[in-house]
N, C-alpha and C positions, 0 to 999 in steps of 0.2 A: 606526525601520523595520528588519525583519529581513532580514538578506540569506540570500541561497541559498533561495529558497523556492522548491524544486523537489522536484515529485510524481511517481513513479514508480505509472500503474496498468495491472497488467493483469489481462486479461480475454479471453477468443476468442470473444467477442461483440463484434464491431465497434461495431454499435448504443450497447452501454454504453459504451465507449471514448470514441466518439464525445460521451455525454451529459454525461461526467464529467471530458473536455477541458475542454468547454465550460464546464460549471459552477466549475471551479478556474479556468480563464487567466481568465473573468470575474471572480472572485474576486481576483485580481494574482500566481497561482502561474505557474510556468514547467512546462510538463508536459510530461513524458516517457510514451508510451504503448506496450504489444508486445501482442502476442497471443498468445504462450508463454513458458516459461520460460525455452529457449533465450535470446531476442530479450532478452527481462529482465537477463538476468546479462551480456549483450553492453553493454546500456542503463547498468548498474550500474557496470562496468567502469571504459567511459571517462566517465562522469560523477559528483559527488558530490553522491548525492543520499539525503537520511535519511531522507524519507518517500515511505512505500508501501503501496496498495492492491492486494491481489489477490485475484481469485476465485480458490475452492479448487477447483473442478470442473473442471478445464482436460484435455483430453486431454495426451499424454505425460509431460511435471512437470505436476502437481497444485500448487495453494497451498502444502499441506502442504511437499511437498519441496522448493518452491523458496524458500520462509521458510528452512526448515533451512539450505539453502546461502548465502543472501544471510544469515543471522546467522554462519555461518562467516566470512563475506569481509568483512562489517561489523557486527560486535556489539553497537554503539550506535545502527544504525535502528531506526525507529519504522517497522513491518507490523503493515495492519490485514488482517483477512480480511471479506471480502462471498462472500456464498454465498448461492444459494437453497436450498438441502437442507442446512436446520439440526438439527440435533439437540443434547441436551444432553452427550452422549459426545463429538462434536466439540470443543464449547468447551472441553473439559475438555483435548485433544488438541491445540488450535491453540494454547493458553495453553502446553502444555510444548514444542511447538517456535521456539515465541519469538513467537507475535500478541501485540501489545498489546491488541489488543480485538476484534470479531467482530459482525458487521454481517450483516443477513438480507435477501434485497431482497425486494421492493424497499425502497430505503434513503430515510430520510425528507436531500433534499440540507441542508436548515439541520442537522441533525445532522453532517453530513461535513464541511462548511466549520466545525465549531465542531470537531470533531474535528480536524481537518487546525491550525488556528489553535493548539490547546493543544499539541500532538506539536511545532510550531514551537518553542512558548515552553520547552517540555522543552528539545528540544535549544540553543537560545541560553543555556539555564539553565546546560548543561552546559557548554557551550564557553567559560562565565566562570568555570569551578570550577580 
């Protein structure tokens, strides 16, 4: 069994917040939710948690910046990005500020829980090295 299996996602869509609580604490993850970036790096802070979902389109920090920052403050999280205004210049962009991967919604959820499952086994990979 993996321990710490806790998910940071955000998003300033309550709604998806909401969807994708649901679908991880179903799952057995412990989730942590914000609705900015602000709230994210407060969340990050006092908790240790390696994986994270975030929309890029957020008013104030963006995905973008707030990747940058959380790979500053923890360089071995796994951040995915969900967006709805994909482009192929994005992905190219979220890859050099540290996304592991990059997700368009709407997201198919068996994709995110097999996503969410392999980022786990990364990092238990890691914690035995």
């Amino acid at each position: 069994m993996m321990e710490n299996k806790k998910i940071l996602i955000v998003d300033d869509e309550p709604s998806i917040l909401r969807l994708l609580s649901q679908l991880f604490t179903k799952a057995g993850y412990e989730v942590f939710t914000a609705e900015s970036g602000r709230d994210a790096l407060k969340i990050i802070e006092e908790n240790n948690i390696m994986v994270m979902f975030f929309d890029l389109n957020m008013p104030v920090m963006n995905g973008m910046e707030l990747c940058k920052k959380v790979k500053s403050i923890k360089p071995m999280s796994i951040i995915y990005a969900i967006t709805g205004y994909a482009s192929l210049f994005e992905l190219s962009e979220c890859l050099d500020v540290g996304f592991e991967d990059y997700f368009k919604k709407p997201v198919n959820v068996s994709t995110l829980l097999k996503t969410a499952e392999s980022a786990f086994e990364k990092v238990n990979r890691w914690k035995k090295m």
